[in-house]
C-alpha positions in Angstrom: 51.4 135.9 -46.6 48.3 135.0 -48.6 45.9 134.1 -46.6 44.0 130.3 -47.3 40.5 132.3 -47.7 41.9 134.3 -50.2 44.0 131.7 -52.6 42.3 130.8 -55.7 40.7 127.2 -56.3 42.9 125.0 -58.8 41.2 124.7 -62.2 40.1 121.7 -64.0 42.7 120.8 -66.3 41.5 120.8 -69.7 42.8 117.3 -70.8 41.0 115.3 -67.9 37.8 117.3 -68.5 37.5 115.2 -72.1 39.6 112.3 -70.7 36.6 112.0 -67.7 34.0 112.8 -70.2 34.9 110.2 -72.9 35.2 107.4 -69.6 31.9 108.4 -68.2 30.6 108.2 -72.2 32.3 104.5 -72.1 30.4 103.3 -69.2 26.9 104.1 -70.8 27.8 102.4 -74.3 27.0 98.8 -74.9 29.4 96.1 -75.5 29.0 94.7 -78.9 30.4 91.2 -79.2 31.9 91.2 -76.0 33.7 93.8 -76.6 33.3 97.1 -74.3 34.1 100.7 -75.1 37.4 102.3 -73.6 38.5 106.1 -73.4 42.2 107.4 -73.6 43.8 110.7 -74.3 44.0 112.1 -77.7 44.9 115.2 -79.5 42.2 116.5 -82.4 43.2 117.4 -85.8 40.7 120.5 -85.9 41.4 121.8 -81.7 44.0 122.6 -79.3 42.2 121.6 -76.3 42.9 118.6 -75.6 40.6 115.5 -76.7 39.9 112.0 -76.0 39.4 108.8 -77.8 36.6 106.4 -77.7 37.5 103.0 -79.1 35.6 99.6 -79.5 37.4 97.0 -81.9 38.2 99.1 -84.8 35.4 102.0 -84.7 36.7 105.2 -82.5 35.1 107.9 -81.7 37.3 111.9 -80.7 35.6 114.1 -78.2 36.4 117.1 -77.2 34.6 118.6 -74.2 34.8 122.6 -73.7 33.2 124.9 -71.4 29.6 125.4 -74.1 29.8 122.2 -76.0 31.1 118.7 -76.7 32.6 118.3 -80.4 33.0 114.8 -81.9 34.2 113.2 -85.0 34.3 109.4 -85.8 37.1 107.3 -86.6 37.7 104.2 -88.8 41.2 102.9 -89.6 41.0 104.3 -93.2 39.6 108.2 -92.4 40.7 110.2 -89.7 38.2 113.4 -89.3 40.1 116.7 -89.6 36.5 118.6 -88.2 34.0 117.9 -86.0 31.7 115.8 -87.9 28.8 117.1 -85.1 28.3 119.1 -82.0 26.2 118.9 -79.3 25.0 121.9 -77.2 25.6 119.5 -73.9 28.6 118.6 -71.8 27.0 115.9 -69.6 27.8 112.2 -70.4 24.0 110.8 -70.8 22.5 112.9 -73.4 26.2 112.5 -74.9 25.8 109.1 -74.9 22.5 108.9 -76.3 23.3 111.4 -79.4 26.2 108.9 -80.2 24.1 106.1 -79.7 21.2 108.1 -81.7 23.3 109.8 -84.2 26.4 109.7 -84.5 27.1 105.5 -84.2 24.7 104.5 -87.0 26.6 107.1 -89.8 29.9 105.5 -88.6 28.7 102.1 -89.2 27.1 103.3 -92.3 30.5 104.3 -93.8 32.2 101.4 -92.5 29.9 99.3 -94.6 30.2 100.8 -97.5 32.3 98.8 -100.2 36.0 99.7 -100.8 39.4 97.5 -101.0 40.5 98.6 -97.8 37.3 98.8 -95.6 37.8 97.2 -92.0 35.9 94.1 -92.1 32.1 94.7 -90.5 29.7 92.0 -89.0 27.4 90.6 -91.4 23.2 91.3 -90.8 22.9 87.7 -89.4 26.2 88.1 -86.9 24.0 91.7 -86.0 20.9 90.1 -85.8 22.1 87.8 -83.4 24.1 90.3 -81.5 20.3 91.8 -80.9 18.6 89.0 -80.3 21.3 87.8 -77.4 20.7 91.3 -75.9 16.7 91.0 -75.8 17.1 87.5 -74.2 19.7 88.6 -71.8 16.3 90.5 -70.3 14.1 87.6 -70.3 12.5 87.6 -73.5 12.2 84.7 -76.4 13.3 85.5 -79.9 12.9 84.4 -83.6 15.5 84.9 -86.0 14.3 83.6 -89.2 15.0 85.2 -93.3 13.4 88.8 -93.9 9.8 89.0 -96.5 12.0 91.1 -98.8 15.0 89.0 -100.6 18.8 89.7 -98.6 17.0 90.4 -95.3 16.7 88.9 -91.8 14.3 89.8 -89.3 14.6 89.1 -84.9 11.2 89.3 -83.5 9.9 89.1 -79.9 6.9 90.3 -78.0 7.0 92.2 -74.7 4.7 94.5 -72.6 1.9 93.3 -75.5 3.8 95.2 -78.7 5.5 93.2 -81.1 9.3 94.2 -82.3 10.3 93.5 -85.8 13.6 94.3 -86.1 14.7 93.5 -89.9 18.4 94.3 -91.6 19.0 94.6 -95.4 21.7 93.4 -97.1 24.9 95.4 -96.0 22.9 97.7 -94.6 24.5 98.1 -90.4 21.5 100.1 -89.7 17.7 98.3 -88.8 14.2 98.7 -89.7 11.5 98.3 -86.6 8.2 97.9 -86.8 6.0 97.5 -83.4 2.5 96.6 -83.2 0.0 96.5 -80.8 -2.3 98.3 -78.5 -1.7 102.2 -78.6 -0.9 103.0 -75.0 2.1 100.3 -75.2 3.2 101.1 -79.0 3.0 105.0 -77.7 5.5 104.3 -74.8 7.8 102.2 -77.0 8.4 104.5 -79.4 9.3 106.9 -77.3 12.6 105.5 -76.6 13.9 106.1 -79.8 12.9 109.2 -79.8 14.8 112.7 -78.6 13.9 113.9 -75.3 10.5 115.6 -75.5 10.3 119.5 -76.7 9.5 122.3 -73.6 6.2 123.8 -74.5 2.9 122.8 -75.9 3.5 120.3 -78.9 2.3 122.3 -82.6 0.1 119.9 -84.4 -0.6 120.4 -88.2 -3.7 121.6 -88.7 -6.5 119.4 -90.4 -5.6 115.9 -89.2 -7.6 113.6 -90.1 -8.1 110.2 -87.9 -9.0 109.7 -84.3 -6.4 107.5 -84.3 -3.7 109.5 -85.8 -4.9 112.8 -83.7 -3.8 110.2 -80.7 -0.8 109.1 -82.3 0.4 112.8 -83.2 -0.1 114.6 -80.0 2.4 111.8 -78.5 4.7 112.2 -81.5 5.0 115.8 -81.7 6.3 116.3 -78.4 9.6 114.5 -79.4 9.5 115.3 -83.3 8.0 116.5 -86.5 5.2 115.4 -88.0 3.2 115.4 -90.9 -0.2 113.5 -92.6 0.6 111.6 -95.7 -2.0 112.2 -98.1 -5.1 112.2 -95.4 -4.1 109.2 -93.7 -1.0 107.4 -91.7 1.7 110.0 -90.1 5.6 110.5 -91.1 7.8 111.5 -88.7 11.3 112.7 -87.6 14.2 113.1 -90.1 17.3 111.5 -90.9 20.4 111.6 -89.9 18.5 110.2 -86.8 15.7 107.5 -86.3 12.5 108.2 -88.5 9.2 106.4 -89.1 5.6 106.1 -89.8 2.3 105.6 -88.3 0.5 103.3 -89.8 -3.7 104.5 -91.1 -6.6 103.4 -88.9 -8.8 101.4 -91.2 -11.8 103.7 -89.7 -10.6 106.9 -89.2 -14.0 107.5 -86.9 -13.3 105.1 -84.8 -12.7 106.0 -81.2 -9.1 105.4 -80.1 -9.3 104.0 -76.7 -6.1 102.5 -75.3 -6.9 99.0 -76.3 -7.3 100.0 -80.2 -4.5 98.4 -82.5 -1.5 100.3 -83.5 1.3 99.9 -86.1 4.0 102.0 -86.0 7.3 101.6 -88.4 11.0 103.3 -87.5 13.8 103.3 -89.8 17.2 103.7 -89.3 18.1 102.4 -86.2 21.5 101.9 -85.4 22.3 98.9 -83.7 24.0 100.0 -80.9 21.0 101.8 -79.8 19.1 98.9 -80.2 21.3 96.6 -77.4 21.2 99.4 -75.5 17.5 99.9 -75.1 16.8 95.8 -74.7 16.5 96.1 -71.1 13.7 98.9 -72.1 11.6 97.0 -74.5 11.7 93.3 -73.4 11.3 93.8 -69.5 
């Protein structure tokens, strides 16, 4: 007779692993028009370990968790992936969450946008405009939703924690253009939500930067991202696929940058799912 000491522990079946994952992925995704994300079983094109599905409305996402890494490939009604479109070295739901919400969302919308006879039908930039502005003033904050500067454009702007959020959408376009101003010790802790999770180690900086300002500015930066000087002066940083910007020159590049000195920092595309789901971040 085997003793209970000795018997071996039952193993995580395969199926629920991604099944638990995809629910616990659900939970940290925003609704989007009242809609909230759900998780079922699913079988992959590309795997035989069992996967699950991620739907809101007609977007869907496949994961499929294993034992080194989380595979996913997004879904629309006309294109089914037959390979992981990306892969995360993480099996955890939050930094799952926020690559999809990084990542991954913003090239589904992307394609979803694009124009073809038998493309799902997407919200327009004025239904997603709104859909932003309802989240910011779910947190307390006053908006103003008015026509973009460029033609086939529409801006939401608040203010919060003394930065001001520009958040402007371009024709079809399902992915948003930020800018935030004001001093540099709040526009340095903004942008750090959209960026990764900071680097281990001692952030490289290039070599020769030029600015007090910008010195500031890229020692924050670089912790998260690459950067670069554009011809002497503001910063570029990060890359696409993924949220990418620019750091706007200090008019006196002697000029001491104490935490009171004005900052202007622009971020392109932002998805906006990831937008609703930092609100409660940038207009507490």
């Amino acid at each position: 007779m085997t003793s209970p000491l000795a018997a071996p522990a039952p193993s995580v079946s395969l199926a629920s692993q991604s099944l638990t994952l995809a629910q616990r992925i659900a939970e940290r995704l925003p609704e989007r028009a009242g809609t909230a994300w759900t998780a079922e079983p699913h079988q992959a094109w590309w795997s035989t370990v069992p996967a699950a599905r991620l739907v809101q409305g007609e977007r869907a996402l496949i994961v499929v968790s294993r034992a080194w890494d989380t595979q996913i490939g997004w879904q629309l009604p006309d294109r089914t992936p037959r390979a992981p479109d990306f892969t995360i070295q993480r099996m955890a739901p939050e930094p799952v969450a926020e690559f999809l919400l990084r990542l991954v969302l913003p090239v589904l919308d992307d394609e979803a946008a694009r124009p073809r006879t038998d493309a799902p039908r997407v919200p327009s930039r004025l239904e997603l405009c709104a859909e932003i502005g309802n989240a910011v003033r779910a947190q307390g904050s006053a908006t103003y939703e008015r026509p973009g500067f460029l033609p086939n454009s529409h801006t939401v702007t608040w203010t919060s924690d003394r930065v001001r959020y520009s958040v402007t959408l371009h024709g079809t376009n399902p992915v948003a253009d930020v800018q935030m101003q004001g001093p540099v010790l709040a526009v340095e802790r903004a942008v750090a939500h959209f960026l990764p999770p900071a680097r281990e180690g001692r952030p490289a900086l290039p070599t020769g930067l030029r600015g007090r300002l910008e010195r500031r500015m890229a020692s924050v930066l670089a912790r998260h991202v690459g950067i670069e000087q554009v011809d002497g002066k503001g910063l570029a940083f990060g890359t696409a696929p993924g949220v990418y910007g620019y750091v706007a020159a200090s008019p006196d590049a002697k000029a001491r940058a104490h935490d009171t000195t004005p900052a202007s920092v622009d971020l392109h595309n932002v998805g906006v799912d990831f937008l609703v789901s930092l609100a409660p971040l940038l207009a507490r």
